[in-house]
N, C-alpha and C positions, 0 to 999 in steps of 0.2 A: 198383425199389429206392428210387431219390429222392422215389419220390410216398411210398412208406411210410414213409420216413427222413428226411424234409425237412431235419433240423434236423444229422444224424450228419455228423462230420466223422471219415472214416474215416484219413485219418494222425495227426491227433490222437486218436483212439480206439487206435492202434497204437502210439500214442510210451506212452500213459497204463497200458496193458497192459502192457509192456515194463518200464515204473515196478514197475506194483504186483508182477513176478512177483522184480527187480531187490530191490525191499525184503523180499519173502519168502525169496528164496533166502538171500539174507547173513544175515538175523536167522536162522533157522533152522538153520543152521550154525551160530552164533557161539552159540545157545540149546541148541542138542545137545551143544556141549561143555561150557557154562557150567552145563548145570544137570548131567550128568552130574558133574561134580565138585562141584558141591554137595550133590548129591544122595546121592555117595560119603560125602562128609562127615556129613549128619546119619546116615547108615548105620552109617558105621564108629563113629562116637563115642555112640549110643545107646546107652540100659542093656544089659548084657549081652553087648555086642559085642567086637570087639579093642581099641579101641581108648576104650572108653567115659570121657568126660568130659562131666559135668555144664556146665559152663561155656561149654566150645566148643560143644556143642551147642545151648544156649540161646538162646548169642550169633548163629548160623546160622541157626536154627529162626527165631528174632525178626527178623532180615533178610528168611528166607525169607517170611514171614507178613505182614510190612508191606507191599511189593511186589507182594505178592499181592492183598492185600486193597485197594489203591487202585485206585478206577477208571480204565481207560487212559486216558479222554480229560482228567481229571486232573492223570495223572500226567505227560502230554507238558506239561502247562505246568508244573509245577512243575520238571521235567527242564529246562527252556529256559538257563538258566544253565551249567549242566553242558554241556547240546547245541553251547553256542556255543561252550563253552570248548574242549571237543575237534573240533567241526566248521567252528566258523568262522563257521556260521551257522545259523539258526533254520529259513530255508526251502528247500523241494525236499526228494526223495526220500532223500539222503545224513541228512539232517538227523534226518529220522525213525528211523534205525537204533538209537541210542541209547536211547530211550525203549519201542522195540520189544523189543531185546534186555532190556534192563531189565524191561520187562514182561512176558516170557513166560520168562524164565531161570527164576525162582521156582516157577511154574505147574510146569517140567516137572521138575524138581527135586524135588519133593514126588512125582510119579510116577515117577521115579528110585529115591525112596526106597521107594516101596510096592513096587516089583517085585525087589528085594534084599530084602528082607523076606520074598518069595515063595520067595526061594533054601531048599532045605534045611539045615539048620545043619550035619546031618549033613556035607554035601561039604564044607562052611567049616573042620569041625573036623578034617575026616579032611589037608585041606592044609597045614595048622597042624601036626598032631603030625609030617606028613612034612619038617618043617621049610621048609617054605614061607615068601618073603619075604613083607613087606602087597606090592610089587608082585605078585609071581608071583600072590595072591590077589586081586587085580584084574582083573590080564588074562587070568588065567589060569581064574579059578574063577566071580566075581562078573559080569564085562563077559559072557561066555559064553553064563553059564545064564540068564541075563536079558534078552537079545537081544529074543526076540520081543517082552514087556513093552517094553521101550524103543525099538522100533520102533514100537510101536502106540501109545506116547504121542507121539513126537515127530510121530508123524502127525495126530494130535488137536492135537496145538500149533500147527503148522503150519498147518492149518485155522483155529484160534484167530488167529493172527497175519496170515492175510488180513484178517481182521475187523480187526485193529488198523491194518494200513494204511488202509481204506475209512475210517475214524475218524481217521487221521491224515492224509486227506486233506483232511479238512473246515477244517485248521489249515494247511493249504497244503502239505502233503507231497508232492504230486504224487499223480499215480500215478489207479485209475479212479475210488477215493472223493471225490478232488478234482474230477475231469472232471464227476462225476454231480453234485456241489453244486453247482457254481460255473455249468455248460452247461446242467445237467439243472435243478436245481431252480431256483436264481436267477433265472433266464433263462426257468423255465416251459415249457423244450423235455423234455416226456416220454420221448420215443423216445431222447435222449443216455440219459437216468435207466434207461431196460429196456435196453438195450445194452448198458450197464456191468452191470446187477445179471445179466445174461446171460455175460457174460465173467468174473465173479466165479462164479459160479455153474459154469463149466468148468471154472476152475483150483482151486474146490474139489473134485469131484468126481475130477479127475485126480489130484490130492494124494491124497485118500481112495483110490483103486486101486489107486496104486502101493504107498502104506503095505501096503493088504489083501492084495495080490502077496509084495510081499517079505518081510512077519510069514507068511504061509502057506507059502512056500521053506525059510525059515531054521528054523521050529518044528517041531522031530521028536516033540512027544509024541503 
């Protein structure tokens, strides 16, 4: 293994693994609930909806869409200000959370919203005349029949959001995108650079499995 690996330093290969899965788990999380409620949002206040407002929707939709439309590597330096102010600090894996969540909250929000769109209006309206609160019509009607849809985006997000840490690694986030710049390329050591794009390459595919497991459990049609 040392003739093949010269260069691998396998507990640093294990601290930087632990990183990148460390900033997936949390932004993922924090992006499954952030864009779900965004996501409710531009839903409910669309044309024709319960709740339709030109305004709020605009305001939301034009949030959602900027954030969207900036590229990550980007948008972590323009976030730096922000980052410091709530983390204290620019660098390490904590630091990058902000900028991750930021960046992929929007993304799955907008697939939030396509998959309530997929709802029948039919069931919307039928909970509505039975006097149904907007909660009861969330958890009750909306979060439900949309399941599988919002499992299989946040699993495509997730996937997305590795890719945001390998990129927020290159700005010192930690984590394998850092290892693979800083060991791997700088340094001219190959084998650190297939290592990591090998251990990225598992935790996306495990991500991908799980998602494809539990949207194929949970979808009865």
């Amino acid at each position: 293994m040392k003739e093949l690996l010269p260069n691998v330093e396998w507990d640093k290969m294990w601290e930087a693994t632990v990183e990148t899965i460390y900033m997936t788990a949390i932004s993922v999380v924090a992006t499954f609930v952030l864009g779900i409620i965004l996501g409710i949002l531009l839903f409910l206040t669309s044309k024709g909806n319960i709740y339709e407002n030109k305004i709020i929707h605009a305001f939301v939709a034009a949030i959602v869409n900027i954030f969207r439309s900036i590229p990550f590597i980007i948008l972590i330096i323009l976030l730096i200000p922000f980052t410091k102010a709530i983390v204290g600090t620019i660098i390490g894996e904590t630091a990058a959370l902000p900028a991750l969540i930021v960046g992929a909250a929007p993304f799955y929000a907008r697939m939030v919203e396509i998959a309530l769109k997929e709802i029948d209006k039919g069931v919307i309206e039928a909970a509505r005349a039975m006097g149904a609160k907007i909660s009861t019509i969330i958890w009750k009607v909306l979060l439900p029949e949309s399941m599988p849809a919002l499992v299989s985006g946040i699993t495509v997000t997730a996937i997305a959001i590795v890719g945001y840490t390998a990129m927020a690694g290159v700005v010192g986030a930690g984590g394998l995108g850092n290892l693979a710049f800083l060991d791997g390329f700088q340094r001219s050591h190959n084998d650190v650079t297939r290592i990591c794009t090998i251990i990225i390459l598992i935790i996306v595919f495990s991500i991908q499995f799980v998602g494809d497991y539990v949207t194929s459990k949970i979808d009865k049609r």
